[in-house]
C-alpha positions in Angstrom: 65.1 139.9 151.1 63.7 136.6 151.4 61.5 137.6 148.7 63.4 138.4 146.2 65.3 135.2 146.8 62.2 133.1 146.1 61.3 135.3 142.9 64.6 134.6 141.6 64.2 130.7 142.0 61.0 131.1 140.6 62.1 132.8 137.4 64.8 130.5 137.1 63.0 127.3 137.5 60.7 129.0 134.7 63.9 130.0 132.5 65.1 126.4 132.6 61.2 124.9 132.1 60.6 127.0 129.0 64.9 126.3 128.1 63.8 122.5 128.0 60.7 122.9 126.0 62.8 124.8 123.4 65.3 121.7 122.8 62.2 119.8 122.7 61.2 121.2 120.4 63.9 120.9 118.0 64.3 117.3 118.7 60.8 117.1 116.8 62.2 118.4 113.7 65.3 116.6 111.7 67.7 118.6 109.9 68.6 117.2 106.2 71.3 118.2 104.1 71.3 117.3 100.3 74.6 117.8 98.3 73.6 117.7 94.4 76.5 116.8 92.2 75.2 119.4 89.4 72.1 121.4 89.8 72.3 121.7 85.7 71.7 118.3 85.3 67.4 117.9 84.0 67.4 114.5 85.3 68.9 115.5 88.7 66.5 119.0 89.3 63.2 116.2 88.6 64.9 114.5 91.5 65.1 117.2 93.9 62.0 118.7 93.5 60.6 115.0 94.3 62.3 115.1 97.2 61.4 118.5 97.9 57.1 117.2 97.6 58.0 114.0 99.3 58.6 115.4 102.1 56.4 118.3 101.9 53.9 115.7 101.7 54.7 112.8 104.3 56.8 114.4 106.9 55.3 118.3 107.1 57.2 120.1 109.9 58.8 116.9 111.2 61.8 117.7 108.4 64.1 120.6 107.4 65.9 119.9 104.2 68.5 122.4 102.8 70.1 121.7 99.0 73.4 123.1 97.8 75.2 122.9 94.6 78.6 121.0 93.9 78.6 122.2 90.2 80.1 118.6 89.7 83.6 119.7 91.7 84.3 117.1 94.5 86.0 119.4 96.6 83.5 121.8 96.5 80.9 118.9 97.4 83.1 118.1 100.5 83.1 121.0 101.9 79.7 121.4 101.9 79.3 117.8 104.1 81.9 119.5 106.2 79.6 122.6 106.0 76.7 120.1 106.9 78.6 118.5 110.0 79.5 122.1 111.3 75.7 123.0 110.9 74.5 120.3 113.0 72.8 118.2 110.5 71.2 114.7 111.4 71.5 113.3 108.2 73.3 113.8 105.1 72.1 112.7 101.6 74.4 112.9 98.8 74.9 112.7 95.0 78.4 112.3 94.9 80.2 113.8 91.8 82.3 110.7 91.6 82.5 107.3 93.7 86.1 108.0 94.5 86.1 110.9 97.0 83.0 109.4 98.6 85.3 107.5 101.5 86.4 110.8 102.5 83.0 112.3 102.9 81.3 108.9 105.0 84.1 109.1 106.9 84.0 112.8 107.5 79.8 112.1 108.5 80.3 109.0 110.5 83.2 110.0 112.8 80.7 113.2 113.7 78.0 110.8 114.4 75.6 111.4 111.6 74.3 109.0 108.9 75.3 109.7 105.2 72.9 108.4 102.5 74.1 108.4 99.0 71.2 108.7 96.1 71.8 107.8 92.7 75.1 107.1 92.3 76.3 104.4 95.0 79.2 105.2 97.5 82.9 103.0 97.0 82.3 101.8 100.5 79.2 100.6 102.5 80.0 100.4 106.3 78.0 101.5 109.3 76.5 104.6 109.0 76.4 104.7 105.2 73.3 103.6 102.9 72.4 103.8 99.3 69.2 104.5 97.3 70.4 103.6 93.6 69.8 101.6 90.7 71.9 98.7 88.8 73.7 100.3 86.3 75.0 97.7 84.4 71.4 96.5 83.9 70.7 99.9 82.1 73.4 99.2 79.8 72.4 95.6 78.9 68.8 96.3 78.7 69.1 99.0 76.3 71.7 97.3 74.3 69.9 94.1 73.9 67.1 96.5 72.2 69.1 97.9 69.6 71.0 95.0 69.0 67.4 92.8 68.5 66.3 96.1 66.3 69.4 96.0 64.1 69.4 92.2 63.9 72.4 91.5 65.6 74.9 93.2 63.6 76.6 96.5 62.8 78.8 98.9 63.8 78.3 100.6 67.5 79.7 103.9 68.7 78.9 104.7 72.6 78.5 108.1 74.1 79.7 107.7 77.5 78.8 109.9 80.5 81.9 111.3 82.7 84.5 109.1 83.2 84.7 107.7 86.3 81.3 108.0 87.3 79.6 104.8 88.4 76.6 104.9 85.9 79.1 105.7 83.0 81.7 102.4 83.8 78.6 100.1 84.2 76.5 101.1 81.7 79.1 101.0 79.4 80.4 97.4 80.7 76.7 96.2 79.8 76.6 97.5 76.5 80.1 95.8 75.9 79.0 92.7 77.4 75.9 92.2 75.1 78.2 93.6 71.8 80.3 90.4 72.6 77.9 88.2 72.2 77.0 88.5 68.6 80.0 88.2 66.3 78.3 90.8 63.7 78.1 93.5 65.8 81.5 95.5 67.2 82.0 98.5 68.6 84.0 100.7 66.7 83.9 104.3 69.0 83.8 105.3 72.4 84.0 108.8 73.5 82.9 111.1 76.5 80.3 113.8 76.1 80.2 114.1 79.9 76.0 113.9 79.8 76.0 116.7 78.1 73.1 117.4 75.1 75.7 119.8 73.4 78.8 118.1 73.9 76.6 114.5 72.5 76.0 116.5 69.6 79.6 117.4 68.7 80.9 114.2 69.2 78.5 112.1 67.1 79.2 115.7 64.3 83.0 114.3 64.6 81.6 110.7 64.0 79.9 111.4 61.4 82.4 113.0 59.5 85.0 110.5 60.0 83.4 108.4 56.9 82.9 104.8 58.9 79.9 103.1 58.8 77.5 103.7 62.3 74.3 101.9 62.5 73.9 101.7 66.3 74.5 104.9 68.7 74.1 103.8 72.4 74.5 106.6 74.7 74.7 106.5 78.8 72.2 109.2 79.0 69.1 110.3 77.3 70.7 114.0 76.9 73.8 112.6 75.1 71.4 110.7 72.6 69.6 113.9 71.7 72.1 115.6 71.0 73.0 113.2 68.6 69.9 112.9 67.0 70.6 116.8 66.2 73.5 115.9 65.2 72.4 113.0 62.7 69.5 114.3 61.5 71.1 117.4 60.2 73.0 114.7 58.3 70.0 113.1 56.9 70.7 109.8 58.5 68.3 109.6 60.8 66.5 106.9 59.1 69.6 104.6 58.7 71.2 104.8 62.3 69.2 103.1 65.8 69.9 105.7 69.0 69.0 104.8 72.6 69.6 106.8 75.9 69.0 106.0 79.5 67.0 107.4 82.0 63.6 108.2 80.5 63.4 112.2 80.8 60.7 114.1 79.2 62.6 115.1 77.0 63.8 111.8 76.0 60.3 110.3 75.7 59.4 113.0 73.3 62.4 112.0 71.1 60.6 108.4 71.4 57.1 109.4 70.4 58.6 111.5 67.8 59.9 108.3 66.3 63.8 110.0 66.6 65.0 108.2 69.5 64.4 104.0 69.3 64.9 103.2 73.6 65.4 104.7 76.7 65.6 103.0 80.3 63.5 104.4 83.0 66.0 105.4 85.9 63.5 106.2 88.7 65.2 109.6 89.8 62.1 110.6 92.1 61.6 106.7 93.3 65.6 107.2 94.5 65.0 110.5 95.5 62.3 110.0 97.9 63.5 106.5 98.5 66.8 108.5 100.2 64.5 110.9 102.5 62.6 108.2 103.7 66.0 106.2 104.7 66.7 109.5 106.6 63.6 109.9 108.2 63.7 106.4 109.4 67.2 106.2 110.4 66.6 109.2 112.5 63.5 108.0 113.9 65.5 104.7 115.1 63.3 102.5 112.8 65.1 99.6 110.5 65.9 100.1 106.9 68.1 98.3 104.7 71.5 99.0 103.9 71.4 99.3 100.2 68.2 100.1 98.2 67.9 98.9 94.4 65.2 100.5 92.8 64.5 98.9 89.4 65.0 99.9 85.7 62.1 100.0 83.0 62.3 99.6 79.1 60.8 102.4 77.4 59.8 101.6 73.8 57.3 103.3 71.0 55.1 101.1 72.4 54.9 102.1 75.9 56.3 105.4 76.0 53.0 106.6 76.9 52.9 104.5 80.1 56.2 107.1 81.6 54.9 110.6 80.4 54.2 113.1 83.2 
């Protein structure tokens, strides 16, 4: 009898030695979840799969990432960080679909004890337990502007393809273009429209343009996708050598408008510097190490003459 007592405390001392090592164990790996505003989005998928090698290469086993797909619905995205808190993440990264209904997802991550870390597109609050990897948007805006506008000589008529409404990069790219427009009295703009960064939609709104009969010499668009699309849409009107286009955020595809001599200017938006910026916040934050609250990483000017300098 006695011997079976002592084999049972030995088996249980074991049970709870090899219990131990277990949540040991998963104490050496964080959890990640990413919530992508729009997996559709080019510029967006380059950023993931930087994120994706980023941490492949610097953190190895130390990091678990999963990546879902808001398909640009914000209630769908905050169910998913309610998915995430339910799952036991220790850190959330998100791309929010718009600034508005961020709030209600730092709040949701916070209150559970988890830091949130939005990429890209910056949350409407910054409070403890929420940081931002992004880029100043109105700087896009104003650098590209101040290209065309030097390019045309400081006059002409501007039409501006705006992303979706709402959206942070859309308000202050747009503010900067308006902001350098009003500074030279020969230049006005004379359209602005939404084509919601979409290639296709750009293209059927510059077709509408077009077709109105007023005079364009200057498309600015928020997005590189946008701009294309109206280079389709121009070119197929034979004006392509009478209008100046520029875009924002330096996609391949973009670049090869550039070196094709159909697209004047792009701004280089880091996607994989934010990306990877926003899973090494993580990684710090959950190894207890300081980081700053708000990250700026910078925009570049892409021309004909360094285009070269940004292709992959």
């Amino acid at each position: 009898m006695k011997r079976n007592i002592w084999l049972i405390f030995i088996m249980t001392v074991l049970l709870a030695f090899v219990g131990c090592g277990k949540k040991e164990g998963k104490a050496d790996k964080v959890k990640i979840g990413v919530a992508i505003s729009n997996f559709d989005d080019q510029f967006l998928i380059s950023m993931v799969d930087k994120m994706k090698a980023f941490a492949e290469e610097n953190y190895g086993d130390e990091m678990e990432i999963t990546f879902v797909d808001a398909k640009d619905d914000p209630a769908k995205q905050l169910g998913q960080v309610e998915n995430f808190v339910t799952q036991g993440m220790d850190k959330i990264i998100v791309v929010p679909v718009d600034s508005d209904s961020s709030d209600t997802m730092s709040k949701l991550a916070v209150d559970n004890g988890i830091d949130i870390i939005y990429c890209n597109r910056p949350p409407k609050s910054v409070f403890d337990g929420v940081y931002a990897v992004v880029s100043p948007q109105k700087e896009a805006g104003i650098m590209q502007m101040e290209y065309l506008a030097e390019k045309a000589g400081h006059k002409g008529n501007v039409v501006v393809l705006m992303g979706e409404l709402g959206q942070d990069a859309q308000i202050k790219r747009t503010e900067g273009f308006e902001e350098v427009v009003a500074k030279y009295p020969d230049m006005k703009i004379i359209k602005e429209q939404t084509g919601k960064w979409s290639r296709a939609l750009g293209m059927q709104v510059m077709e509408n343009w077009l077709n109105s009969g007023d005079k364009i010499d200057i498309v600015a668009s928020n997005n590189d996708e946008m701009a294309i699309g109206a280079i389709s849409a121009i070119e197929s009107a034979g004006k392509l050598d009478s209008i100046i286009i520029g875009g924002v955020d330096g996609t391949a595809d973009g670049i090869d408008m550039i070196s094709k001599g159909k697209l004047d200017v792009s701004i280089f938006q880091d996607g994989q510097g934010q990306g990877a910026g926003a899973v090494e916040v993580a990684y710090k934050l959950w190894k207890g190490e300081p980081v700053e609250q708000v990250t700026q990483v910078p925009f570049k000017l892409i021309t004909p003459e360094n285009y070269k300098e940004f292709m992959k």
